[in-house]
TORKOL-4160 file (C-alpha; in steps of 0.2 Angstrom, whole numbers, padded with zeros to 4 digits, m for minus):
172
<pt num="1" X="0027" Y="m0027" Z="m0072"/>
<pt num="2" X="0034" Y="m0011" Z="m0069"/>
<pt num="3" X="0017" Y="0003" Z="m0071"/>
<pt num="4" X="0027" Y="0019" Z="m0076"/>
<pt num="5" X="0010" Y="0029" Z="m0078"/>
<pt num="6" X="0003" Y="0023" Z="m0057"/>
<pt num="7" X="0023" Y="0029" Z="m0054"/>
<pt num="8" X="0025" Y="0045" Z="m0061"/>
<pt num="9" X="0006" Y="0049" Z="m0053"/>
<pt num="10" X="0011" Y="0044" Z="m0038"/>
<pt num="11" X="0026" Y="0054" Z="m0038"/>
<pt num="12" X="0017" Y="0067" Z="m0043"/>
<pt num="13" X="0003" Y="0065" Z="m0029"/>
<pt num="14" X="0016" Y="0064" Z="m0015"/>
<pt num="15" X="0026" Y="0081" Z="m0020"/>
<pt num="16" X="0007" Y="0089" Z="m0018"/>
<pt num="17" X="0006" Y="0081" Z="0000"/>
<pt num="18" X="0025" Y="0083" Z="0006"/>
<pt num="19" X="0025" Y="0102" Z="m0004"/>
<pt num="20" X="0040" Y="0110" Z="0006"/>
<pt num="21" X="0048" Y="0095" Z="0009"/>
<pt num="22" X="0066" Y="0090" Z="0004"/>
<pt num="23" X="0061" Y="0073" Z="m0007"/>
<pt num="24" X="0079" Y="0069" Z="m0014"/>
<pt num="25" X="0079" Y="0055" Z="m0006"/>
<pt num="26" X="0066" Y="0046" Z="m0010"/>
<pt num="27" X="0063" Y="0032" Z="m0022"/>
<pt num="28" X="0044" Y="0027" Z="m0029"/>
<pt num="29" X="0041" Y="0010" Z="m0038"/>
<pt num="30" X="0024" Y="0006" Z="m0042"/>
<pt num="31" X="0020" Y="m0012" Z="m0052"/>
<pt num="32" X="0004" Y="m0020" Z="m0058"/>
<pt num="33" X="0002" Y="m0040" Z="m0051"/>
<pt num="34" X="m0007" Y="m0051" Z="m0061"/>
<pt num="35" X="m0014" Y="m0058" Z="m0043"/>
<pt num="36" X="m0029" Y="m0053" Z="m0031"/>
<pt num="37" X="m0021" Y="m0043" Z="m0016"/>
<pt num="38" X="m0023" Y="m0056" Z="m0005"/>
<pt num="39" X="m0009" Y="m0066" Z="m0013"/>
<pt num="40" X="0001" Y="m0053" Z="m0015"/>
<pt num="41" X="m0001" Y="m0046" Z="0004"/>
<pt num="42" X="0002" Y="m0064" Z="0011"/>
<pt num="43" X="0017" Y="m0061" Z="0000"/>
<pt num="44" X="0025" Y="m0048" Z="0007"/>
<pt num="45" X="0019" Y="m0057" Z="0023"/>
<pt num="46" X="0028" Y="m0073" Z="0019"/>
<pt num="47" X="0045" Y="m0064" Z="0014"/>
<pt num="48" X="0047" Y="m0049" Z="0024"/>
<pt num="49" X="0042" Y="m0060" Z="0040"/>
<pt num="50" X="0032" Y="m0043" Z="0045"/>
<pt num="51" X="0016" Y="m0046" Z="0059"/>
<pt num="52" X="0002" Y="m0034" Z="0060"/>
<pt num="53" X="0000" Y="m0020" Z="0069"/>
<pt num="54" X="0013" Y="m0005" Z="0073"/>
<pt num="55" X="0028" Y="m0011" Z="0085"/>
<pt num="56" X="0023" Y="m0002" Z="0100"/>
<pt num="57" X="0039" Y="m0004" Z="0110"/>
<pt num="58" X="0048" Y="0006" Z="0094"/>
<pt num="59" X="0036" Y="0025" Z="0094"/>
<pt num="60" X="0046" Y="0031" Z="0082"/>
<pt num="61" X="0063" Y="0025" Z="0084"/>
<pt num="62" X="0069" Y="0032" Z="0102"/>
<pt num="63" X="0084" Y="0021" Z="0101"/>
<pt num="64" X="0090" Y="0025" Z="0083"/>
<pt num="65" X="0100" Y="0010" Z="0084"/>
<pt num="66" X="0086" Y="m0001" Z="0083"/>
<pt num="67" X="0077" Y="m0006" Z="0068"/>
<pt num="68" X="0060" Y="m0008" Z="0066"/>
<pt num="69" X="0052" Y="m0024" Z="0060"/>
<pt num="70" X="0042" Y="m0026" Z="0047"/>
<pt num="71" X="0022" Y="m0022" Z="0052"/>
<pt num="72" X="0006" Y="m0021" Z="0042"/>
<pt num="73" X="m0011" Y="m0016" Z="0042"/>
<pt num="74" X="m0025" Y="m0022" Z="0031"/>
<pt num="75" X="m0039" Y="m0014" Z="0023"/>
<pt num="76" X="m0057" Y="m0022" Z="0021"/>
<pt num="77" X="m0070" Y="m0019" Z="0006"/>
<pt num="78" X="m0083" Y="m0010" Z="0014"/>
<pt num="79" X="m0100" Y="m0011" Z="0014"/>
<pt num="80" X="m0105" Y="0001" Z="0003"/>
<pt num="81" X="m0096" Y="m0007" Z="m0011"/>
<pt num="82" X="m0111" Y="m0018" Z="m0008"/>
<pt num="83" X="m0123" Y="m0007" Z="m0013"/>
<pt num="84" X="m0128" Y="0002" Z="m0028"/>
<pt num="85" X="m0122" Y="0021" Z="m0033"/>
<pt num="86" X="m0130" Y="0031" Z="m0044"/>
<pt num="87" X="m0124" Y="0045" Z="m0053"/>
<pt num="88" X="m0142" Y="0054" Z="m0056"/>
<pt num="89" X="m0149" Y="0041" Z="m0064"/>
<pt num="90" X="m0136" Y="0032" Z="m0071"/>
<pt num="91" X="m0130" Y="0018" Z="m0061"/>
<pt num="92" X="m0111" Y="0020" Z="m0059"/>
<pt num="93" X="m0109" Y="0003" Z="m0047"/>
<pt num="94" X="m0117" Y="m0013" Z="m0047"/>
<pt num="95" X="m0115" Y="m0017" Z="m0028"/>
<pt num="96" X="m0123" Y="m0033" Z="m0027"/>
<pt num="97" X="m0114" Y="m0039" Z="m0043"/>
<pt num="98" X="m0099" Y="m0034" Z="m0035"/>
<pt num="99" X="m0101" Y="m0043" Z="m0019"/>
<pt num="100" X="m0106" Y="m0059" Z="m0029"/>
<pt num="101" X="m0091" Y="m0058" Z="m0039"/>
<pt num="102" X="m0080" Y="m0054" Z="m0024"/>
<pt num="103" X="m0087" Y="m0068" Z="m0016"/>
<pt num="104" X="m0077" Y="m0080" Z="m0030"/>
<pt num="105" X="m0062" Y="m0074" Z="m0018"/>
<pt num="106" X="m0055" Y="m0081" Z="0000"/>
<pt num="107" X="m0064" Y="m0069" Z="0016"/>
<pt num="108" X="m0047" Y="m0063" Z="0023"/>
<pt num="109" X="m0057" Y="m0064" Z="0040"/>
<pt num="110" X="m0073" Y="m0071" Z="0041"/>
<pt num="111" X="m0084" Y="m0057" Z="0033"/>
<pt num="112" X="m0072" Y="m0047" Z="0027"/>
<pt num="113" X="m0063" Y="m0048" Z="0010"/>
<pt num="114" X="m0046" Y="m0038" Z="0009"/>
<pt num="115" X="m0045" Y="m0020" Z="m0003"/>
<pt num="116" X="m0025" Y="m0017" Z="0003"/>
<pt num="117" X="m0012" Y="m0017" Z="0012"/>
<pt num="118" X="0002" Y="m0007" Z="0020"/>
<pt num="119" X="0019" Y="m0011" Z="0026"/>
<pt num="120" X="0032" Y="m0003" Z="0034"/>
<pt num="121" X="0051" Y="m0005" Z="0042"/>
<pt num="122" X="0066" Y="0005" Z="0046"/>
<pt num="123" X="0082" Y="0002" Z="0045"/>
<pt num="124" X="0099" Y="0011" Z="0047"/>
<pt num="125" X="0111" Y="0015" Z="0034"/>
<pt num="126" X="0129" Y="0010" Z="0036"/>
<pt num="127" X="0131" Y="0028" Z="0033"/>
<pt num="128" X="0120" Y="0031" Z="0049"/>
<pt num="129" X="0105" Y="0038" Z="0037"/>
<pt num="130" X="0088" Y="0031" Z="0043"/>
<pt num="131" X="0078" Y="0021" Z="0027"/>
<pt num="132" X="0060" Y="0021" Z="0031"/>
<pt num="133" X="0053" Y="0009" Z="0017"/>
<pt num="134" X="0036" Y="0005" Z="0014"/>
<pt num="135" X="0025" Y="m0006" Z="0002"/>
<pt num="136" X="0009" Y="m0002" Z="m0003"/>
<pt num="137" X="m0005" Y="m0014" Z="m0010"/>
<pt num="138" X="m0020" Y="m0008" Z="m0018"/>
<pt num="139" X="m0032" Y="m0017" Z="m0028"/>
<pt num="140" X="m0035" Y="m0008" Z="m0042"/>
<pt num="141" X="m0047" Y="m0011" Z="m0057"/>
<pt num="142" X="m0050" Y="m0027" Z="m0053"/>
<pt num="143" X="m0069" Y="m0026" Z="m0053"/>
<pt num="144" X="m0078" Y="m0016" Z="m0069"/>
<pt num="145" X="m0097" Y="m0017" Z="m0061"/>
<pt num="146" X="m0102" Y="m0007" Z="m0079"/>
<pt num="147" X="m0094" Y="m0022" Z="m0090"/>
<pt num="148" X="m0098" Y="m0035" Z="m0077"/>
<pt num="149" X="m0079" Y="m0040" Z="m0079"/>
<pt num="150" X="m0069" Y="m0046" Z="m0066"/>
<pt num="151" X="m0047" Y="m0045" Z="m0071"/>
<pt num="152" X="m0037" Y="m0049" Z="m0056"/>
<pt num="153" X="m0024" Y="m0031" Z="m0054"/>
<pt num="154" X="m0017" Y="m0029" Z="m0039"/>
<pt num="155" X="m0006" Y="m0012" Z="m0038"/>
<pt num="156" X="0010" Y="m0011" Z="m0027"/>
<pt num="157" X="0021" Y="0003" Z="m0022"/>
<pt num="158" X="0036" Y="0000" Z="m0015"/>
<pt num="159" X="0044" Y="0018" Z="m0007"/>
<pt num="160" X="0058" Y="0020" Z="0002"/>
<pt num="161" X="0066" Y="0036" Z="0010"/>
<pt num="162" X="0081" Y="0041" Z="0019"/>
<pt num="163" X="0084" Y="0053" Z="0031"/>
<pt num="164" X="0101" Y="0059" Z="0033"/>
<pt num="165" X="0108" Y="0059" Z="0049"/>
<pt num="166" X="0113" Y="0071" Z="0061"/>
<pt num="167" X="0132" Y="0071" Z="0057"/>
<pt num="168" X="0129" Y="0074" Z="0040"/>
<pt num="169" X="0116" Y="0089" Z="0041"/>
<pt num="170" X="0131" Y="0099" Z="0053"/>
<pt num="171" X="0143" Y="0095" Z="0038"/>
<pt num="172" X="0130" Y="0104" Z="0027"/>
């Protein structure tokens, strides 16, 4: 389901980082799954055929007629989501009910339970523009440590951006 308030925050938080930067091109989609990231990461996985880790024979496209695969990189819950945070007095995290209630979930490596994922390709317009696209999965709000709630959301944003090429930036 399309999340028009995560998008339009988004959009809003990537103008701050990118101040100055032509952002025209660029498309934001952000959605809300009704799944833990881990289905959704194995997913994107499954359908984009990506494998983790940065291509390292493609250090930013030298041969910009080559695309890049799809590649990934998770990230892990860490350890202090375990423990208990405080807020003066006022307990703001239940770390060991979170990790009891995270452990109703799959390890995505023994030891390790997944918080997100990132993936990235590029591909080259028939127009010769770069698209560098990206998908984003954040677990989000799925654990409310105050209510003892568990709700399985899982945020995705799904960017893509096109750099223009150089034949058109000398028709400018």
């Amino acid at each position: 389901m399309r999340n028009l308030e995560a998008q339009k925050q988004t959009l809003a938080d990537y103008k701050e980082i990118h101040a100055g930067e032509a952002i025209s091109d660029l498309r934001i989609s952000v959605y809300s799954a009704g799944s833990v990231a881990d289905q959704v990461c194995r997913f994107y996985i499954e359908k984009l055929g990506a494998k983790e880790g940065f291509p390292e024979d493609n250090d930013y496209l030298p041969n910009q007629e080559i695309n890049t695969k799809p590649w990934y990189e998770v990230s892990y819950f860490p350890n202090s989501w375990f423990e208990d945070q405080y807020e003066g007095n006022i307990k703001i995290h239940d770390g060991k009910w979170f990790k009891s209630a995270l452990s109703e979930r799959n390890q995505w490596k023994q030891g390790k339970w997944l918080q997100g994922a990132y993936f990235e390709w590029t591909g080259i317009l028939n127009s010769g523009d770069l698209v560098r696209c990206s998908v984003e999965i954040i677990d989000d709000d799925s654990f409310d440590s105050r209510a003892k709630k568990v709700t399985n959301k899982t945020l995705i944003t799904i960017l893509s951006r096109i750099e223009r090429s150089d034949e058109d930036m000398e028709d400018d």
